[in-house]
C-alpha positions in Angstrom: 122.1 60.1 143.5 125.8 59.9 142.9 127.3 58.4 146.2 128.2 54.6 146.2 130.4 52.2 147.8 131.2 49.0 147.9 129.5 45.8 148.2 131.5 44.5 151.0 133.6 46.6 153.7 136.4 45.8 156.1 136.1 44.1 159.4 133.8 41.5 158.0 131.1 44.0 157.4 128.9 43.7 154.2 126.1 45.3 152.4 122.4 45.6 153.2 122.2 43.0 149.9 124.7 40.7 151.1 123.7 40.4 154.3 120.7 40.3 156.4 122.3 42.3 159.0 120.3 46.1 158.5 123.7 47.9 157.9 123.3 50.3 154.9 126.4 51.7 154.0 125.7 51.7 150.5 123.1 53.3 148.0 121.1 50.7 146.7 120.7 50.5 143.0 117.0 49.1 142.7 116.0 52.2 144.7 116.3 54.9 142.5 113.1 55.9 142.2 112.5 55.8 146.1 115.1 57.9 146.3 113.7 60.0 143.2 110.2 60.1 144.8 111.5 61.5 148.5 113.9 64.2 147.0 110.6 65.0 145.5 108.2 64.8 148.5 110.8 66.9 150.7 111.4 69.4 147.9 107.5 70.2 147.9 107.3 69.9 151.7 111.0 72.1 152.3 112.4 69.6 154.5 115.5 70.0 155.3 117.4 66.6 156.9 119.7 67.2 160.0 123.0 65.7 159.8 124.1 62.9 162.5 127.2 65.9 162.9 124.4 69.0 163.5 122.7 66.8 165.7 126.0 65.8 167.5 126.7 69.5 167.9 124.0 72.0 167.3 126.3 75.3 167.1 127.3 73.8 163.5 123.3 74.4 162.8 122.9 77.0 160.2 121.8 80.2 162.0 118.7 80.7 159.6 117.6 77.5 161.0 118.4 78.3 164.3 116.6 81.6 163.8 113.5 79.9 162.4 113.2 77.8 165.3 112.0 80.4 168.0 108.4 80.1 165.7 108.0 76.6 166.0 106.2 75.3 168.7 108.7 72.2 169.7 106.3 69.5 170.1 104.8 70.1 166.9 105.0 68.2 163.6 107.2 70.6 162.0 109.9 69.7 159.9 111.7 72.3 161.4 111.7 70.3 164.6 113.9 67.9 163.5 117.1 69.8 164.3 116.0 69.5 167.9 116.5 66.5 167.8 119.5 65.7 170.0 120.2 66.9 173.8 120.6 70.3 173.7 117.7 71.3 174.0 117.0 74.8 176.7 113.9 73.6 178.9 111.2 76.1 178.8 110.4 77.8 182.0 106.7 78.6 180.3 104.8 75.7 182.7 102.7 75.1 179.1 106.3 74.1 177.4 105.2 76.1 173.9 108.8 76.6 173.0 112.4 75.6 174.2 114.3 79.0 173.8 117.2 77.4 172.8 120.3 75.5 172.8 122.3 75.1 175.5 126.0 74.5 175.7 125.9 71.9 178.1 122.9 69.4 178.0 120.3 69.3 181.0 121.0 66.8 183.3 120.9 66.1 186.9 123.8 65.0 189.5 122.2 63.3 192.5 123.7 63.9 195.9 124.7 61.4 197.7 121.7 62.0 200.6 119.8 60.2 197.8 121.8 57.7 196.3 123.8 56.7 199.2 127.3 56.3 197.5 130.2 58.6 197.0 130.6 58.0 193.7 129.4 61.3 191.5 125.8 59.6 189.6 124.9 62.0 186.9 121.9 62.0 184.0 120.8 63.4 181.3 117.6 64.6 180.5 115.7 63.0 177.8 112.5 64.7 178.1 114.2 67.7 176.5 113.7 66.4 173.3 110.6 67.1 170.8 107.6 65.9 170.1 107.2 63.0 172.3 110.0 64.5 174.8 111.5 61.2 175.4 115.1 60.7 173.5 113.9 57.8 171.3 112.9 60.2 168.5 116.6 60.2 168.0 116.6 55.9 167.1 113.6 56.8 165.2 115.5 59.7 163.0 118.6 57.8 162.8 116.6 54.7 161.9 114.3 56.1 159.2 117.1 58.4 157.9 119.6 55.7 156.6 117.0 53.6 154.4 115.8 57.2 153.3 119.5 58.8 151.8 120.4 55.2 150.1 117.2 54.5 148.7 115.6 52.1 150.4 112.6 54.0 151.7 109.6 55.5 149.2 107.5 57.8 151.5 104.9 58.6 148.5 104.0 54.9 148.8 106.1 53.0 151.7 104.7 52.5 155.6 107.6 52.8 158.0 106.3 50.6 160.6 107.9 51.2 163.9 107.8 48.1 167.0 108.4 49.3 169.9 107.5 49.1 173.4 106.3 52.3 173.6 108.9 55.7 173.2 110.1 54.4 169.6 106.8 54.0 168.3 105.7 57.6 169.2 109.2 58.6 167.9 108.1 56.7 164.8 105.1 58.0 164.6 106.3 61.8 164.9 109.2 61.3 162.6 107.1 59.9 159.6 104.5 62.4 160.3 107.1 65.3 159.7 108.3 63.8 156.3 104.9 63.0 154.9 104.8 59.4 154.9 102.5 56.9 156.7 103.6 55.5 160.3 102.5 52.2 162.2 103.0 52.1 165.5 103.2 48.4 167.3 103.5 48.0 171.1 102.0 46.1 173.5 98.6 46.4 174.8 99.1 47.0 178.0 101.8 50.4 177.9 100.9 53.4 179.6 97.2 54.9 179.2 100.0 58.2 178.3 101.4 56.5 175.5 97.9 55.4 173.7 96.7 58.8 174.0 99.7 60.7 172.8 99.6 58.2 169.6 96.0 58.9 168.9 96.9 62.9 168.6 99.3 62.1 166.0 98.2 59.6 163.7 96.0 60.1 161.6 94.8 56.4 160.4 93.2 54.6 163.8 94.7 51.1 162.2 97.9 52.5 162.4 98.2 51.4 165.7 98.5 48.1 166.0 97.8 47.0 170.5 99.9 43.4 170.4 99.3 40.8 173.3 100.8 41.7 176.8 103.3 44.4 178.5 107.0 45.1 178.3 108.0 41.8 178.1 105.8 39.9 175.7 108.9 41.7 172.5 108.3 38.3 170.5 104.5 38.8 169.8 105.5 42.7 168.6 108.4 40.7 166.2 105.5 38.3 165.1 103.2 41.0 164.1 105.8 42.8 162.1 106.5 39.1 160.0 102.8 39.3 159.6 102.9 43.5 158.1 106.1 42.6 156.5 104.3 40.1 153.6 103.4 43.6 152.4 106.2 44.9 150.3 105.1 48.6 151.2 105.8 48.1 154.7 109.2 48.9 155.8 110.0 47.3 159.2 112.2 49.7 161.2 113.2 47.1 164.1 115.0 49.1 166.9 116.0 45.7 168.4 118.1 45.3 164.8 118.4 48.5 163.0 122.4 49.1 163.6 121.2 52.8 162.6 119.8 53.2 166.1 123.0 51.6 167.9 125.1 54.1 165.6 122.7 57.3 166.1 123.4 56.8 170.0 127.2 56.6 169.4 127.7 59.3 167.4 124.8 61.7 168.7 124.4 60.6 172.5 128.0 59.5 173.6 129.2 62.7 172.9 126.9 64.7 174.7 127.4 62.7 177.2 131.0 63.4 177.2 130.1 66.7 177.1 127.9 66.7 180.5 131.1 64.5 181.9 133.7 67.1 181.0 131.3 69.8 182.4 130.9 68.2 185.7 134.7 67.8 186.5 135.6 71.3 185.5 136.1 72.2 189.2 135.7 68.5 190.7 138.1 66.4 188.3 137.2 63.0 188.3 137.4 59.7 186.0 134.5 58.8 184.2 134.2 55.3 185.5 131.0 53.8 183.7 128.1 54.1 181.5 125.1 52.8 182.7 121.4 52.2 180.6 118.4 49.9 180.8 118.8 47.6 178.1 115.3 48.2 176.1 116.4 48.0 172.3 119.8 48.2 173.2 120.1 51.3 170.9 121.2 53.4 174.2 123.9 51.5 174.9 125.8 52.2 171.8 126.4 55.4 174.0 128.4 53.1 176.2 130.5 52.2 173.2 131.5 55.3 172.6 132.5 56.8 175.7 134.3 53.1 176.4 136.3 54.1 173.0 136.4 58.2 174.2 137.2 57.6 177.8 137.7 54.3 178.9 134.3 53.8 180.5 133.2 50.4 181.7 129.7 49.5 180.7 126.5 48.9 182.4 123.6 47.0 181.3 120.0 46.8 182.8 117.1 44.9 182.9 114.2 44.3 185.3 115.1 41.8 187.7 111.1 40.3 187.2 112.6 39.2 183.9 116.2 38.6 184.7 117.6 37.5 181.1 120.9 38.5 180.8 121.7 38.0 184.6 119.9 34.7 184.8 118.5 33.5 181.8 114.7 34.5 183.3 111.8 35.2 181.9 108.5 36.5 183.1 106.5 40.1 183.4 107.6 43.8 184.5 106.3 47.5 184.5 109.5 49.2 183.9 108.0 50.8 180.9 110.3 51.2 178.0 112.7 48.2 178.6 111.2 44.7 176.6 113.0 41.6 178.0 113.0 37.9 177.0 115.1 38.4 174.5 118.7 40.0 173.6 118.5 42.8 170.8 120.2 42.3 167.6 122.3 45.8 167.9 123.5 44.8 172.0 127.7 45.0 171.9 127.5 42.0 174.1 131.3 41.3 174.4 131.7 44.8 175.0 129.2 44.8 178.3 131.2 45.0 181.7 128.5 44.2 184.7 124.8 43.4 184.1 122.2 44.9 187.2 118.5 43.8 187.4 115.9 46.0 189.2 113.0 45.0 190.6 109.8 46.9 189.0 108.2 47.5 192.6 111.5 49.7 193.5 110.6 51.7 190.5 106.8 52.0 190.6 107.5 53.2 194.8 110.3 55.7 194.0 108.1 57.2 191.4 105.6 57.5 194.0 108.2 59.1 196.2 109.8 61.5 194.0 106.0 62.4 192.5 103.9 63.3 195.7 104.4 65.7 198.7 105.0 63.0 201.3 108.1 61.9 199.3 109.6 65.5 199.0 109.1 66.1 202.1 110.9 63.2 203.4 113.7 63.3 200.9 114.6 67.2 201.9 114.0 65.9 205.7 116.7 63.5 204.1 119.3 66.4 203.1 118.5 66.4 199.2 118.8 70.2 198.1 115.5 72.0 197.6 116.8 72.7 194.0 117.1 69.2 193.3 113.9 67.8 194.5 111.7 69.0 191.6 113.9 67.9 189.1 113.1 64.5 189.9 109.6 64.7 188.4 111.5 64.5 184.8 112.6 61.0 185.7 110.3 58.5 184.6 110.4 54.4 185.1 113.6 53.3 183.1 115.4 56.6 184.4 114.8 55.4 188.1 115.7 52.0 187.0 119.1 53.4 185.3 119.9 55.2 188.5 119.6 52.5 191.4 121.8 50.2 188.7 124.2 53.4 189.1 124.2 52.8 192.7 124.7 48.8 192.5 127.6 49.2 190.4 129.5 52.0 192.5 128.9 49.9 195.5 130.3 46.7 193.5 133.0 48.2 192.1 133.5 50.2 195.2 133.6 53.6 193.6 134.5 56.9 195.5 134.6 60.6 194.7 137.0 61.0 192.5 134.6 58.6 190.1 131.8 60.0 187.9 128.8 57.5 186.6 126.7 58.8 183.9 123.3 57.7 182.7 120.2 59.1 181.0 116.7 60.0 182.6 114.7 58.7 179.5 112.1 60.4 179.9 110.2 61.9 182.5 107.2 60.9 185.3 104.0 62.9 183.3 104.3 59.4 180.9 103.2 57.7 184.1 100.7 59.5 185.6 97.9 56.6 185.3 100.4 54.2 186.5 101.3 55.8 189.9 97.5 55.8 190.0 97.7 52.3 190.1 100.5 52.1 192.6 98.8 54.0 195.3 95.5 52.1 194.6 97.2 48.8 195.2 100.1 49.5 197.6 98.8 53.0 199.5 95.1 52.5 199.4 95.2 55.0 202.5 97.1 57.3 201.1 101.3 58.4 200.7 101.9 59.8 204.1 105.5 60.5 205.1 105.6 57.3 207.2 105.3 55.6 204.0 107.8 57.5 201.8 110.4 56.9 204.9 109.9 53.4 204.4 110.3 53.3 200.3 113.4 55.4 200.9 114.6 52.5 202.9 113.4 49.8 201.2 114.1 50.8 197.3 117.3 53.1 197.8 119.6 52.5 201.3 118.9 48.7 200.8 120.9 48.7 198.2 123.8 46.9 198.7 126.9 44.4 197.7 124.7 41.5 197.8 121.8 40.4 195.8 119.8 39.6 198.5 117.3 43.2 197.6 115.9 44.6 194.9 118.9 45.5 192.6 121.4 42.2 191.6 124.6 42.4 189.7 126.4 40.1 188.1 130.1 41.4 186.5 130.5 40.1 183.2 133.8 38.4 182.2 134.6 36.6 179.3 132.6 33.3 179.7 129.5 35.5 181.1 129.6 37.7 177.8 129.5 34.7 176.0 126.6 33.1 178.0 124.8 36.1 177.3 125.5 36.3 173.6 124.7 33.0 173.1 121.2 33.3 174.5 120.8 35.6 171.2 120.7 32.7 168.7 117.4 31.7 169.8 115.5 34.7 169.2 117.7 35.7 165.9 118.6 32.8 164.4 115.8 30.3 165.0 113.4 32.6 165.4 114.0 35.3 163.4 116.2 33.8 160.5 118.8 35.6 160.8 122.0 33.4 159.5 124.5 31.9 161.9 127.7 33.9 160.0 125.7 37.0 160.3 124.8 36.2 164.2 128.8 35.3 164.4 130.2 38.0 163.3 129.0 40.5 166.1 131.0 38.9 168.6 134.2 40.6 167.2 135.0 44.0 168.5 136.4 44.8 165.4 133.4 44.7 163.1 131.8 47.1 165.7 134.6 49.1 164.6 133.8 48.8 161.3 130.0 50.3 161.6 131.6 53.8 162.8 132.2 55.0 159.6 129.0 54.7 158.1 127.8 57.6 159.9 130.0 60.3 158.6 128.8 58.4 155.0 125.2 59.0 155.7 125.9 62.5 156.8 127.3 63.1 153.2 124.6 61.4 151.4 122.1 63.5 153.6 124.5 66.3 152.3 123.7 65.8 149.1 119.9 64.6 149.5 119.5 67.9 150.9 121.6 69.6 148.1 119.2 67.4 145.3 116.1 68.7 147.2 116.6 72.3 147.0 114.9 72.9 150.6 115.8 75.6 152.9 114.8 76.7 156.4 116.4 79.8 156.0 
């Protein structure tokens, strides 16, 4: 390994050594032989790394590679698979999903009509269930996460365990991720996830203690953070936090904003339009750094959500949810805070009833009775909890902000409603007992999605962040990093200032030239 930099950077950002922020923008000496050992393990394997620029554009993907692809069933654990990672993904029209035949040019998204979502403002998402393996986009945080300790030599996988908290996508994108490169995986999440989640995990792993069921649901994020201080007294186990790994915050800016972009420009090719805001469920925050990018690309205000059962940022709440892949009580490590322009909050029985609605044949018949396109009504099956969550926040902010046509919102559908099969179960034993007869779907239409309003007197509240609000939310950060977590007051400090934001976008293209040359040391080729 010949790349190196620095011990300290500009903008107040520092080294992995010199600071407990995980920012790794160097190679670190002591890891030579990690880095020695993987070259080694991938040469013997032929894995071939992606670049964060491949994955930002897949038409710069060798075409051997690209070639080689058609052969490989996309949600297996094939090396291979890891240059689909990123949104261009072609969804198979084989029912079974054995193969995507493609890339696309434009990813696959979805722009709800306004017979659904009530506003005129243009609300428009991309699909993350287009992804592979777990075909929810957090095998993207994953990759990014596990590939930056990996190229500077901070991850062995002959010997290390990536261990992978999460409240349930992460960990399965963990879990895929470290199966493809050969090393051992550790999924922690809470207990009570999605029966979908437990059983996808116990396909892949191949250890049954290397899922580790913490106490409680979405919210309960401390107990997964205690667990991982418990595995991390093990020096083999490398924690890969999503709530702190800056990797995942800069895998969604360079990777995700722009394909976002891309969906953006496509839309307003014959309908130009502004692209007025960004809006994602909070979860690890990763997502968000999305946001950051399009705010830089295109001057797009940001949205931040959480479930209004645990109303954190909007009210300093806590509490319990079942929006499935957001974990409150706490605000992530890698959150832009001070760059955060309105924060929604969205009530978990809005998105457990629209799931129902968009998922049964009561509800689509009603919404086409409604004036929703035939075309569109299906697609609404790829939409799971947090990508119903992220739309009615899309319709609380164009209805604040009082958005019209000529505006465009853009979100992502996380993943899609086959994760929560055993959870509408639930539902419709608890709330439709009788059954889901049109009657009732008219009445979630009503109640979840034309109640929306101005006010916060419904489901969905709003709170527009200015300057003292960002720093009310900031601040509720210390407790969980600094007194909790140890994190040091100048490294909590520092994050307020746009400008050492600024400072973490170069470490991408660095990574992509120390995968360069990992790749170059390894010798492997998918052509």
């Amino acid at each position: 390994m010949t790349t190196t930099s620095s011990g300290s950077q500009s903008n107040g950002l520092t080294s992995g050594e010199a600071s407990q922020l995980a920012v790794f923008g160097d190679f670190d000496p002591a890891g030579q032989q990690a880095y020695d050992n993987a070259v080694a393990r991938f040469r013997d394997n032929n894995i071939v790394l992606p670049t964060f620029a491949q994955l930002r554009d897949p038409a710069t993907i060798p075409e051997p590679i690209r070639g080689a692809l058609a052969q490989v069933e996309k949600d297996a654990p094939d090396p291979r698979n890891l240059f689909r990672v990123h949104w261009f993904n072609q969804h198979a029209d084989d029912p079974a999903g054995h193969n995507y035949p493609g890339f696309v040019d434009v990813p696959d998204h979805i722009e709800l009509p306004s017979e659904l979502t009530g506003v005129e403002a243009r609300i428009v998402l991309a699909f993350g269930n287009r992804f592979p393996m777990i075909r929810a986009h957090k095998v993207l945080a994953a990759y990014s996460c596990l590939v930056a300790r990996l190229v500077t030599g901070r991850f062995d996988p002959t010997s290390g365990r990536a261990i992978w908290p999460s409240t349930g996508n992460y960990a399965r994108g963990g879990i895929a991720i470290s199966k493809i490169m050969g090393c051992r995986g550790v999924a922690v999440l809470p207990e009570g996830m999605s029966r979908e989640r437990f059983e996808w995990l116990d396909r892949w792993i191949d250890h049954p203690d290397d899922v580790i069921r913490t106490y409680g649901t979405e919210s309960n994020v401390k107990e997964i953070y205690d667990e991982c201080n418990r595995l991390a007294e093990d020096p083999a186990n490398v924690i890969l936090n999503q709530f702190s790994e800056f990797s995942n915050h800069l895998g969604h800016y360079a990777v995700t904003g722009p394909a976002l972009e891309t969906v953006y420009r496509h839309v307003t090719v014959e309908r130009p339009g502004r692209l007025a805001a960004f809006v994602s469920a909070s979860g690890s925050a990763g997502t968000l750094g999305a946001g950051d990018y399009l705010k830089d690309a295109q001057d797009a205000r940001i949205v931040a959500v959480e479930a209004l059962q645990v109303p954190t940022m909007l009210y300093n709440g806590f509490g319990d949810h079942n929006i499935q892949g957001i974990g409150d009580k706490h605000i992530p490590l890698i959150h832009n805070v001070t760059n955060t322009d309105m924060v929604v909050a969205v009530s978990d029985q809005s998105t457990d009833q629209l799931d129902v609605l968009f998922n049964t044949p009561a509800g689509k018949r009603v919404l086409a009775e409604r004036g929703v396109h035939e075309a569109l009504v299906p697609m609404l099956v790829d939409m799971g909890y947090s990508s119903i969550c992220n739309t009615l926040a899309a319709i609380k902010a164009a209805k604040a902000w009082n958005l019209g046509p000529d505006d465009v919102i853009v979100s992502v559908a996380t993943d899609g409603s086959e994760l929560y099969n055993s959870e509408r179960e639930k539902v419709m034993s608890t709330h439709f007992a009788a059954g889901f007869e049109d009657a009732d779907a008219h009445r979630v239409f009503e109640e979840h999605l034309a109640a929306v309003d101005t006010d916060n007197t419904v489901t969905v509240h709003a709170r527009e962040m200015d300057e003292v609000e960002r720093d009310r939310v900031f601040n509720l950060g210390y407790f969980t990093w600094v007194e909790q977590q140890g994190v040091s007051i100048p490294d909590f400090e520092r994050r307020r200032d746009q400008a050492w934001w600024g400072g973490l976008r170069p470490l991408v293209d660095r990574w992509d030239e120390m995968i360069k040359e990992f790749n170059d040391a390894t010798g492997a080729s998918h052509g």
